[in-house]
N, C-alpha and C positions, 0 to 999 in steps of 0.2 A: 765450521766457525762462522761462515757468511752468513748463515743462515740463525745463527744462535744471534748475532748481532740484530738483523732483522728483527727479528723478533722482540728483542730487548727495547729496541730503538723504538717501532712500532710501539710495543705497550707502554711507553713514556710519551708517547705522542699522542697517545691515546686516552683521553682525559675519564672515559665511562670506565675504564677498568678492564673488570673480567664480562663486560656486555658484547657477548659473541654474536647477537640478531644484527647488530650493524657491522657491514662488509669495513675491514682497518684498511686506509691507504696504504699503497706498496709504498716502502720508503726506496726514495730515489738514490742511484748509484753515487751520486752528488752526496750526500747526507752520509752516507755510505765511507765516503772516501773522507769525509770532515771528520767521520768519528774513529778513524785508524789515526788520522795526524793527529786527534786531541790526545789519543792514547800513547803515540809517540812522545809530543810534549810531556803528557802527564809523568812519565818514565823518566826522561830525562831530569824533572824538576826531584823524582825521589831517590835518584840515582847514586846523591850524594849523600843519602840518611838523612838528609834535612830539606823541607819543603816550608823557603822562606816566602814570605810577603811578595817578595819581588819577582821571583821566579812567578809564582801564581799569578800575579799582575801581569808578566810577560807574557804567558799562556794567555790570558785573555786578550791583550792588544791584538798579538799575532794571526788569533784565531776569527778575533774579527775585523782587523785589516785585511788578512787573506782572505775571508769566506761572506764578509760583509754579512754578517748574524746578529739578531737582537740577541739581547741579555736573557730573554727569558729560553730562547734556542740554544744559546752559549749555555746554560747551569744545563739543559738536559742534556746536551751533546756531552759535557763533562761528567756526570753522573753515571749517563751510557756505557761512556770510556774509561771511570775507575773502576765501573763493575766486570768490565771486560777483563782489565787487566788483573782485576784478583782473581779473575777466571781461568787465566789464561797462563799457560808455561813457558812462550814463546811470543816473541814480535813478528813472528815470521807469519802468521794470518793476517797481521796488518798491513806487512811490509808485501806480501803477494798481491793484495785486493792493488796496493800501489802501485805496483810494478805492472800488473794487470789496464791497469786505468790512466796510468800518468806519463805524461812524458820524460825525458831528461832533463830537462829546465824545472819541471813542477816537484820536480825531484833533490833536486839540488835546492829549490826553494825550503824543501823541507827542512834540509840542512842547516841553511840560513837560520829558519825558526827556533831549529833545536841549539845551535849557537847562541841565539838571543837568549833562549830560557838559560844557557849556562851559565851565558855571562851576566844573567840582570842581577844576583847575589854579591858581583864583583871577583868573584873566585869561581877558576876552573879547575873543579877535582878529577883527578887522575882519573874517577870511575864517570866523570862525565866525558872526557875524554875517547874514553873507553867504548862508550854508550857510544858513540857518534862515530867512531869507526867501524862498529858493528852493525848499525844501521847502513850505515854506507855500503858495506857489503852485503850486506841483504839488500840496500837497491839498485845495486852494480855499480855505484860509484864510485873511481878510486880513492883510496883513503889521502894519497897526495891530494887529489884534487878536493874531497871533504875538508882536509884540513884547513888547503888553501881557502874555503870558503867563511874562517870564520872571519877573516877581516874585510869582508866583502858585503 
């Protein structure tokens, strides 16, 4: 899966296409790690069958408040991370590359984020809920302590 990422990531960073005579930069662990949490948001915002304005708007503050990314880095890191996730059967490639790489704080921060995208609708549906304590457990955090963080 790290590597299907790669790849994906690289050929959208990669403006010539299918031009194999130029060596692609390796994309960094860094870029890496932005596109499991855009994927996490992205989840969370369709978690409730409805993906409003404001959620979307959320994702995008969060993502570049935390990762400080231009607009034109933010649409590919999101396009990256929709194609993933229709790729994808599980959170648990994203959530491993995380657990891999981040610490306990940057972890929890995630939580933070995926709260904001809940709450920016004004309504927390049961299956967003849901979404965040499952997350949480897949990044060892406990669900007390997940919950605790949405007023935080």
């Amino acid at each position: 899966m790290k590597k299907k990422i790669l790849n994906l990531f690289t050929a959208l960073m990669n403006p010539q296409g299918g031009d194999t005579t130029s060596p692609l930069p390796p994309i960094s662990l860094e870029r890496q790690l932005q596109l499991a949490t855009c994927a996490l948001l992205l989840e969370m915002s369709k978690s409730d069958n409805s993906v409003t304005k404001e959620e979307t708007d959320a994702i995008v503050n969060a993502l570049s408040k935390a990762y400080k990314i231009d607009n034109n880095e933010l649409a590919m890191l999101k396009s990256a991370a929709e194609h993933e996730l229709e790729n994808s059967t599980s959170l648990r490639s994203f959530t491993t590359l995380i657990n891999e790489h981040y610490s306990a704080q940057q972890k929890e921060e995630i939580i933070r984020l995926l709260w904001a995208v809940a709450h920016a609708d004004g309504i927390i549906d049961k299956h967003e809920s849901h979404l965040i304590r499952a997350v949480a457990d897949l990044l060892y955090i406990p669900r007390e302590h997940a919950m605790a963080l949405r007023n935080s």
